[in-house]
PyMOL Python script that loads the backbone (N, CA, C, O; Angstrom):
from pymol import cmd

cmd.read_pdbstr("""\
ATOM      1  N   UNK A   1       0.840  -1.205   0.000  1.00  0.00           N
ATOM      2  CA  UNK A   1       0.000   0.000   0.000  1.00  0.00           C
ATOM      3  C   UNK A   1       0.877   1.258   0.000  1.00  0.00           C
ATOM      4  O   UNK A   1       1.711   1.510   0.869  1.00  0.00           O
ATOM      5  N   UNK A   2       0.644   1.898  -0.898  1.00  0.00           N
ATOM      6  CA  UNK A   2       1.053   3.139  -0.740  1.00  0.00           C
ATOM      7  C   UNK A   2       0.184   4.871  -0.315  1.00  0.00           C
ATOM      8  O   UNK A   2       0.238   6.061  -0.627  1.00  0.00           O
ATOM      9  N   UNK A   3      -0.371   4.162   0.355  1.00  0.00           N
ATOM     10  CA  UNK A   3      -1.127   5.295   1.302  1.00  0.00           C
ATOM     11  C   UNK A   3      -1.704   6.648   0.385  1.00  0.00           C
ATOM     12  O   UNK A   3      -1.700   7.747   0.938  1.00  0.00           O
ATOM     13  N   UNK A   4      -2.063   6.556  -0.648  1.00  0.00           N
ATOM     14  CA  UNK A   4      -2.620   8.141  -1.311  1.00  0.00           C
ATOM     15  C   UNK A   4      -3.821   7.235  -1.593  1.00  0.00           C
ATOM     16  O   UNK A   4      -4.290   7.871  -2.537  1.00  0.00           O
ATOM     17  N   UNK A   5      -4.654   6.183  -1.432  1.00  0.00           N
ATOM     18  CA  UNK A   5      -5.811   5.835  -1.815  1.00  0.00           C
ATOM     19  C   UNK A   5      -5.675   5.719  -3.433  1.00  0.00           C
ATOM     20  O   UNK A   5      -6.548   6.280  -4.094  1.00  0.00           O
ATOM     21  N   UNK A   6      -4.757   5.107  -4.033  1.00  0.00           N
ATOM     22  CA  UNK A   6      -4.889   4.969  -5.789  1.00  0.00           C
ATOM     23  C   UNK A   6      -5.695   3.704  -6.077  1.00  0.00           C
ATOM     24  O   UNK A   6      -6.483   3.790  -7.019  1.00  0.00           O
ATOM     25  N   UNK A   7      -5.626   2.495  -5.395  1.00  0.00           N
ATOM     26  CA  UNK A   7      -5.574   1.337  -5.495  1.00  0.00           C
ATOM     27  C   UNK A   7      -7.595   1.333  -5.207  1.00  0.00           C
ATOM     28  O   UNK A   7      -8.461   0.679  -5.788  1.00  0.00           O
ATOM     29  N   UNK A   8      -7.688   2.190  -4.268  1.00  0.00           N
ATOM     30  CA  UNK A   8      -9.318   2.139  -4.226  1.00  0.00           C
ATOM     31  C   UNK A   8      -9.773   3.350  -5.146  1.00  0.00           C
ATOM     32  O   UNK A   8     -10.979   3.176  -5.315  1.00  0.00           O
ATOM     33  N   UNK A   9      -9.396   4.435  -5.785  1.00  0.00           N
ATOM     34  CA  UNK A   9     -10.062   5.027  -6.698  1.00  0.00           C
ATOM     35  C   UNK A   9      -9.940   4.087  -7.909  1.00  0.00           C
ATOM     36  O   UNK A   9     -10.955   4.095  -8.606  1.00  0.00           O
ATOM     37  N   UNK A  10      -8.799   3.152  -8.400  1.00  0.00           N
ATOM     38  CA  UNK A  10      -8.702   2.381  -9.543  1.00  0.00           C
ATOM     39  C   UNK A  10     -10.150   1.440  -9.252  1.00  0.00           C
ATOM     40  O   UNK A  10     -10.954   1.380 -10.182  1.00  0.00           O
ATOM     41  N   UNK A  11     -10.377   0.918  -8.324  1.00  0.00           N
ATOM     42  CA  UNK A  11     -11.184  -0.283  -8.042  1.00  0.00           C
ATOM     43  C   UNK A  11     -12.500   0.767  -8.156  1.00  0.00           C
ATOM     44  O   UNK A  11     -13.358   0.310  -8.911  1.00  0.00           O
ATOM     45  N   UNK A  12     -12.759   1.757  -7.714  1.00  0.00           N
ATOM     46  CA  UNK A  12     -14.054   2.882  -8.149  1.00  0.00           C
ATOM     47  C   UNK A  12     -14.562   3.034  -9.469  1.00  0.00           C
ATOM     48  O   UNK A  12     -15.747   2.966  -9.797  1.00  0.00           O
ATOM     49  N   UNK A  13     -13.231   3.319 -10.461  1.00  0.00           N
ATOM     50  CA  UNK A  13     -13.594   3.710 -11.567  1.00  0.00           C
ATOM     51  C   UNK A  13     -13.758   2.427 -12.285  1.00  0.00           C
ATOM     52  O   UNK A  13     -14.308   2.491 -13.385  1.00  0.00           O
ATOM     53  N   UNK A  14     -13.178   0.683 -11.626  1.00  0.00           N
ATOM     54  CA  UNK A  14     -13.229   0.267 -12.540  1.00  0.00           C
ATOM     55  C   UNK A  14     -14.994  -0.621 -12.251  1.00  0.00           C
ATOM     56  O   UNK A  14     -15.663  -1.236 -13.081  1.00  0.00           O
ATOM     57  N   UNK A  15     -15.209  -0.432 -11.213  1.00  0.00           N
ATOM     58  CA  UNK A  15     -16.794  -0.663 -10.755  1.00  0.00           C
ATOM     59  C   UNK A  15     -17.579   0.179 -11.620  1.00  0.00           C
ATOM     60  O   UNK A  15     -18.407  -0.409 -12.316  1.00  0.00           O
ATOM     61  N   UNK A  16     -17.494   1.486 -11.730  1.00  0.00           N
ATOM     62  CA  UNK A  16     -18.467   2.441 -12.728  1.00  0.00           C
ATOM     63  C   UNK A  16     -18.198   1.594 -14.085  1.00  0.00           C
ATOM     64  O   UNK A  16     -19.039   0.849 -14.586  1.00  0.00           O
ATOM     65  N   UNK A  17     -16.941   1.814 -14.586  1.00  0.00           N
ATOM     66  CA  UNK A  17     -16.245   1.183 -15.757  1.00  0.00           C
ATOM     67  C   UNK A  17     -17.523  -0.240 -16.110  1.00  0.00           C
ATOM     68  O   UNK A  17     -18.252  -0.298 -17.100  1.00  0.00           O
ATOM     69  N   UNK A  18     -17.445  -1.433 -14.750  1.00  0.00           N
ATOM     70  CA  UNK A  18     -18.240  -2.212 -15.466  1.00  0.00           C
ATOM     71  C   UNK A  18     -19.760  -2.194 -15.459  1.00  0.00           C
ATOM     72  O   UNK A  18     -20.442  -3.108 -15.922  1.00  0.00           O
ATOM     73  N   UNK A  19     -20.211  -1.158 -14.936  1.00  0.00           N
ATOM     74  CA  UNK A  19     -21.486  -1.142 -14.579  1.00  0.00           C
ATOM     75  C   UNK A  19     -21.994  -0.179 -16.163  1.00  0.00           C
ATOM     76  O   UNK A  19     -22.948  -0.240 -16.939  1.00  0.00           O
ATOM     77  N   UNK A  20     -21.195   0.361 -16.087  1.00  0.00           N
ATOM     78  CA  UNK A  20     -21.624   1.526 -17.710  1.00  0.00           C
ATOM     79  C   UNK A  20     -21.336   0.140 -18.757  1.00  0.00           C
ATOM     80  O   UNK A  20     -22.358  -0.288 -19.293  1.00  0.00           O
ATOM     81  N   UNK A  21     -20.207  -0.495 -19.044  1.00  0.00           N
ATOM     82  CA  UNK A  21     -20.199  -1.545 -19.768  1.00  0.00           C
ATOM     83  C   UNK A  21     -21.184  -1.977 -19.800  1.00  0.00           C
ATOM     84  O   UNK A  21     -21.747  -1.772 -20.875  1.00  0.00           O
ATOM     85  N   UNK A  22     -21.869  -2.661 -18.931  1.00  0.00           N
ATOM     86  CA  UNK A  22     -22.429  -4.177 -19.005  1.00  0.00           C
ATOM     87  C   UNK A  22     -23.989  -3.689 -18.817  1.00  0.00           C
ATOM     88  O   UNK A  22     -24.833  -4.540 -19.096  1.00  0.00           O
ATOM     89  N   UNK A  23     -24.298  -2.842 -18.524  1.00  0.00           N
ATOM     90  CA  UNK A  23     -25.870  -2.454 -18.916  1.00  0.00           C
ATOM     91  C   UNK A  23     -26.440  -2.102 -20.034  1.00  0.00           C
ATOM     92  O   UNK A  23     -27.651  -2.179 -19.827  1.00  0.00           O
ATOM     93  N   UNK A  24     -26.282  -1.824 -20.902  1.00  0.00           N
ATOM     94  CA  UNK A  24     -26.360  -1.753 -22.239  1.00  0.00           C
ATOM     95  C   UNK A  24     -26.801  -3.028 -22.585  1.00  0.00           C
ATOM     96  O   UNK A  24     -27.936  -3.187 -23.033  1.00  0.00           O
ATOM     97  N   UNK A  25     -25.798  -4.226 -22.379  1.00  0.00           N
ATOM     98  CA  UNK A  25     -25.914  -5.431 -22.635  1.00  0.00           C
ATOM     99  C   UNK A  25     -26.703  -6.207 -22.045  1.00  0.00           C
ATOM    100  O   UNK A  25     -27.205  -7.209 -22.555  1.00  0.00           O
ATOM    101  N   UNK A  26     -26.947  -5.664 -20.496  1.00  0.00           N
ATOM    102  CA  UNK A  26     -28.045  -6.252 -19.842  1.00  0.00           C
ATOM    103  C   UNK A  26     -29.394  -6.114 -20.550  1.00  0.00           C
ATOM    104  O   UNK A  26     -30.292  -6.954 -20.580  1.00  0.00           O
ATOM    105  N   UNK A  27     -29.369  -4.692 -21.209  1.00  0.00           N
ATOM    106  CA  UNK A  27     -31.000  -4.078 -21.840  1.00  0.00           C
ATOM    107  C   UNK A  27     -31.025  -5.123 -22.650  1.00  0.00           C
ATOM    108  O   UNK A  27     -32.014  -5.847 -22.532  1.00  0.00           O
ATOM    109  N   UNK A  28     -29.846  -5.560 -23.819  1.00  0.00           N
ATOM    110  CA  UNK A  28     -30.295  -6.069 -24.780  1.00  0.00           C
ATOM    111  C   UNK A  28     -30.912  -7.620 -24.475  1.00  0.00           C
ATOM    112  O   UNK A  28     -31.957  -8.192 -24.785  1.00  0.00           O
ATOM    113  N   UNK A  29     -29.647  -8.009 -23.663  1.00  0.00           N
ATOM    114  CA  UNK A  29     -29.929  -9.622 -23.436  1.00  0.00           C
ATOM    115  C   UNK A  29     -31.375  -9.551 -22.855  1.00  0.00           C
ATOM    116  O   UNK A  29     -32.063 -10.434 -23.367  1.00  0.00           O
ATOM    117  N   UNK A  30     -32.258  -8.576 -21.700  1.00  0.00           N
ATOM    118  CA  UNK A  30     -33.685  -8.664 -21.409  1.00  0.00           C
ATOM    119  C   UNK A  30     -34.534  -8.621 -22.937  1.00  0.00           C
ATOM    120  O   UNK A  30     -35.383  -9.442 -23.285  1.00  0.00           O
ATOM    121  N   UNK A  31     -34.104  -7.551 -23.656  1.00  0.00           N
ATOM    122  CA  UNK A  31     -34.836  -7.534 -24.873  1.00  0.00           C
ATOM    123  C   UNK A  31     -34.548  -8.862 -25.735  1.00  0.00           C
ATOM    124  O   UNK A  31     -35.592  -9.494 -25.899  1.00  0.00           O
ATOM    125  N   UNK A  32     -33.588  -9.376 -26.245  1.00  0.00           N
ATOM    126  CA  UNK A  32     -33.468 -10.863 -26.890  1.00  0.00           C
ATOM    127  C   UNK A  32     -33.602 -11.497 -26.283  1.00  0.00           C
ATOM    128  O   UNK A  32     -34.082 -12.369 -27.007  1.00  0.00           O
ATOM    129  N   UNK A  33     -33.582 -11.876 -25.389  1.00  0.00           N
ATOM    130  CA  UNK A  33     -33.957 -13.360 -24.706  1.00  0.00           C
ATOM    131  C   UNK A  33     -35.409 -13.756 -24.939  1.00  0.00           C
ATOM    132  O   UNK A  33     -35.637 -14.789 -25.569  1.00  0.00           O
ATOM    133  N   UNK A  34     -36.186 -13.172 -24.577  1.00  0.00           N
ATOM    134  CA  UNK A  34     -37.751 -13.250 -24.506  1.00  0.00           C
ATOM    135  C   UNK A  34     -38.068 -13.664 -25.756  1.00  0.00           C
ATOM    136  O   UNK A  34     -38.845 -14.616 -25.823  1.00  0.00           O
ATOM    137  N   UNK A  35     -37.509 -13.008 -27.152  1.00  0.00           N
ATOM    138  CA  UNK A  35     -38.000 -13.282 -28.252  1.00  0.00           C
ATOM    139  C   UNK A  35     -36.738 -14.363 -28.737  1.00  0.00           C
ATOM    140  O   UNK A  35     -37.022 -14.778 -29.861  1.00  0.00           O
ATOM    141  N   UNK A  36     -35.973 -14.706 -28.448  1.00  0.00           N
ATOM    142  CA  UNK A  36     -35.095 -15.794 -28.730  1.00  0.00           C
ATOM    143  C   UNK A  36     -35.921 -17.222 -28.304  1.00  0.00           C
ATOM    144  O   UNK A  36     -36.244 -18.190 -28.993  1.00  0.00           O
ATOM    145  N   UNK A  37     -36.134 -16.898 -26.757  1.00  0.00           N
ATOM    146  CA  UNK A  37     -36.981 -17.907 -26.746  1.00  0.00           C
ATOM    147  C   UNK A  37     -38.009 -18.551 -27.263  1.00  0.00           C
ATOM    148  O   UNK A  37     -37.992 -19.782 -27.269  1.00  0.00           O
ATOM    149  N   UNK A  38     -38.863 -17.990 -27.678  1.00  0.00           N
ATOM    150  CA  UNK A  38     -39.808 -18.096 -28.963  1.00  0.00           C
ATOM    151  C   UNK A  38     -39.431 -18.751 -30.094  1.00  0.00           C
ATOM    152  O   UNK A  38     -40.214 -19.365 -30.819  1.00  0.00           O
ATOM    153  N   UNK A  39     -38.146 -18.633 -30.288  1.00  0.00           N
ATOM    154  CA  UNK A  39     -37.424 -19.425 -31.719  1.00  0.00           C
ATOM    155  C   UNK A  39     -36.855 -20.694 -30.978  1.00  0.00           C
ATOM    156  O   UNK A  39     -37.358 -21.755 -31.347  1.00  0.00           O
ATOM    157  N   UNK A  40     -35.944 -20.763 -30.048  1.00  0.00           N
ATOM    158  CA  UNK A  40     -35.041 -21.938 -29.713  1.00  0.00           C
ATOM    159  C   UNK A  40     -35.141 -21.815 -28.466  1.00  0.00           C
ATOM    160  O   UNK A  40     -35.423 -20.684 -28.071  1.00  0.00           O
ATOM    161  N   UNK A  41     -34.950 -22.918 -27.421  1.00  0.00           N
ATOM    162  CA  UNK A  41     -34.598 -23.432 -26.201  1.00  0.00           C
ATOM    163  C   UNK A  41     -33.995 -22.144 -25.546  1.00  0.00           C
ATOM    164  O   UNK A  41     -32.974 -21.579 -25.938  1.00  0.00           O
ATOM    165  N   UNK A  42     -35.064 -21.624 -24.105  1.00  0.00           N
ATOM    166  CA  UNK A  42     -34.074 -20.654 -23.749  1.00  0.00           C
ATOM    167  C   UNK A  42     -32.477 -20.441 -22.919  1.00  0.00           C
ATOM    168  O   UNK A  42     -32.237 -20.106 -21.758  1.00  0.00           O
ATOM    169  N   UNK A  43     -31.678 -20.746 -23.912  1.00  0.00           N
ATOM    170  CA  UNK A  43     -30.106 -20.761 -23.792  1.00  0.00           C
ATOM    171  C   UNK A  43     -29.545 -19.956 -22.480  1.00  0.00           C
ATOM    172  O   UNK A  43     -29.286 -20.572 -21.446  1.00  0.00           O
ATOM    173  N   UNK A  44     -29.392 -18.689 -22.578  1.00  0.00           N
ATOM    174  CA  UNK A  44     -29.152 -17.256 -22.272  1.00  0.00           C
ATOM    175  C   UNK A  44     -29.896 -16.900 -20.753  1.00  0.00           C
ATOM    176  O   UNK A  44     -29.373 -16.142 -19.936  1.00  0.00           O
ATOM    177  N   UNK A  45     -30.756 -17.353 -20.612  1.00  0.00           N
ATOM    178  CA  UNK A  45     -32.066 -17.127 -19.619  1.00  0.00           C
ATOM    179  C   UNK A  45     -30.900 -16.639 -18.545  1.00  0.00           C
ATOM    180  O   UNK A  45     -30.991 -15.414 -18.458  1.00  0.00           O
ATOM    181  N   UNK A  46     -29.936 -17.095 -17.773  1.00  0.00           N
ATOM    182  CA  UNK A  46     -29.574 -17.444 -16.913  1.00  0.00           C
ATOM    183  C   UNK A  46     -28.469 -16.094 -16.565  1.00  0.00           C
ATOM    184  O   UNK A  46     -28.080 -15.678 -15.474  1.00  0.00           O
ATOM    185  N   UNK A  47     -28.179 -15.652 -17.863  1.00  0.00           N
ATOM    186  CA  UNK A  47     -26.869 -14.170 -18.038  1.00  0.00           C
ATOM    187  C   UNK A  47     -27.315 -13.714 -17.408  1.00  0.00           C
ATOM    188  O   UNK A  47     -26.926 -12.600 -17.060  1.00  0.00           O
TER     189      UNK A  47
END
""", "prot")
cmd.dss("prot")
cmd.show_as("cartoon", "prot")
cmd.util.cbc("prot")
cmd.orient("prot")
């Protein structure tokens, strides 16, 4: 540790980092899944 708090602002930004990532993808996978299922076995359900 080097005592200026870098190591927990890195771990901050990289929490925002995956939360801005991966929601987008969350919208979509709620939006395809439902109608995926309709075509084939629901695979995905579980992401």
């Amino acid at each position: 540790m080097d005592g200026h708090g870098g190591v927990i602002f890195e771990l901050y930004l990289a929490c925002i980092g995956i939360i801005v990532y991966c929601f987008p993808y969350s919208v979509l996978v709620y939006i395809i899944v439902p109608t995926a299922s309709k075509l084939e076995p629901p695979i995905m359900v579980y992401v």
